[in-house]
Legacy VTK file of the C-alpha trace (Angstrom):
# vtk DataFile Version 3.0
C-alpha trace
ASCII
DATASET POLYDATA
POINTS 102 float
111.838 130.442 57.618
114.170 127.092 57.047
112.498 124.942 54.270
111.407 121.855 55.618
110.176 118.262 54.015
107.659 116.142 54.927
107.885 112.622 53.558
104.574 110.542 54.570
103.482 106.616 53.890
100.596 105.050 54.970
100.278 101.389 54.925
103.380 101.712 53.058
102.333 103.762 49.767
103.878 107.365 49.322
101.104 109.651 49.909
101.782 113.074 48.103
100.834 116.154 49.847
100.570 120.145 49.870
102.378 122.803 51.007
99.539 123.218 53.592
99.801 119.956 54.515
103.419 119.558 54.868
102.950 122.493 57.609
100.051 121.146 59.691
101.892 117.660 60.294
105.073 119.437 61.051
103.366 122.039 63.319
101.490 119.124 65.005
104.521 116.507 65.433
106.615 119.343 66.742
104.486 121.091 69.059
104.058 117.562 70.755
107.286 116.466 70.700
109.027 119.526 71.950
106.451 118.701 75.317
108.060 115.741 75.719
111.008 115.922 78.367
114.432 115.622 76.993
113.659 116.041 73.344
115.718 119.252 72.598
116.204 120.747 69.598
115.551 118.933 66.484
116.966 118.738 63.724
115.454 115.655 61.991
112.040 113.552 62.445
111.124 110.309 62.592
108.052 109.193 63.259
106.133 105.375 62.585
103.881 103.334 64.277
102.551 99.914 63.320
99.575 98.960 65.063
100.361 99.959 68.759
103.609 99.946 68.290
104.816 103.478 67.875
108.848 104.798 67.498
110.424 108.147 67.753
113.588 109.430 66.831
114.682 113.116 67.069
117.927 113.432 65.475
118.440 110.010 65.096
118.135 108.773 68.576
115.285 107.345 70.284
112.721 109.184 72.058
111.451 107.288 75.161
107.956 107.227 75.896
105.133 105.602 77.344
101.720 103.881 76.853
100.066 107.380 77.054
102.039 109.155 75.180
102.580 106.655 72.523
98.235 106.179 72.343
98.132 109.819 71.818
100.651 110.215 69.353
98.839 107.618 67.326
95.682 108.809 68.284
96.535 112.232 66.742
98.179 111.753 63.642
95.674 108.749 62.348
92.924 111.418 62.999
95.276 114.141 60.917
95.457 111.435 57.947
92.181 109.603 58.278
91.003 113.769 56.809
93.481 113.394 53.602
92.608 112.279 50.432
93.526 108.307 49.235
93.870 107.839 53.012
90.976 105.336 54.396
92.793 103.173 57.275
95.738 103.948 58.938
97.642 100.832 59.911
101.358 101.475 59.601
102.873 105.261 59.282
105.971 106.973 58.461
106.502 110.398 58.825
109.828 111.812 58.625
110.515 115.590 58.811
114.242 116.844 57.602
115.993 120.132 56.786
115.690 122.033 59.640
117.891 125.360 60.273
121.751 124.454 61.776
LINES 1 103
102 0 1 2 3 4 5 6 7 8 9 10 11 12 13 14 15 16 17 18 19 20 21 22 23 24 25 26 27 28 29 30 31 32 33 34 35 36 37 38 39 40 41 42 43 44 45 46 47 48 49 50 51 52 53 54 55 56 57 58 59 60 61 62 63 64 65 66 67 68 69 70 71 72 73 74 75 76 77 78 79 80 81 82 83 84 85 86 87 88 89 90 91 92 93 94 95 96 97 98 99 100 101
């Protein structure tokens, strides 16, 4: 299995997390990305949303997406980081995920 890291701010403030962790949010942002049509394989993450406004970019280039799936990408991942410690309100996110298998 390729080593992968997960980088995560919230509200802009580094929040550290586990091994455990780092898996969960990568399982999660990849399992609903790779639904999305077009997104092929991926070799870097990026991941942010402030306020409504949400942006994707798999390998560097933007991911197009709707209201829908933009609310439910939000939806998701504040209710994933709402559950982690030093986390009380998620306004603005970052989550990038890098080092993926060539």
């Amino acid at each position: 299995m390729a080593l992968r890291k997960v980088s995560l701010c919230d509200n802009d403030v580094p929040i550290p997390i586990d091994d455990f962790v780092q898996v969960f949010i990568e399982s999660v942002v990849t399992g609903i990305l790779s639904a999305l049509k077009g997104v092929g394989e991926m070799q870097s993450i990026n991941l942010s949303f402030d306020g409504d406004a949400v942006e994707i970019k798999v390998n560097n280039a933007p991911v197009p997406t709707n209201y829908f799936v933009n609310k439910f990408i939000k939806n998701t991942v504040s209710g994933m980081l709402t559950s982690l410690k030093g986390v009380d309100q998620v306004d603005r996110v970052e989550i990038s995920i890098t080092g993926y298998a060539s």
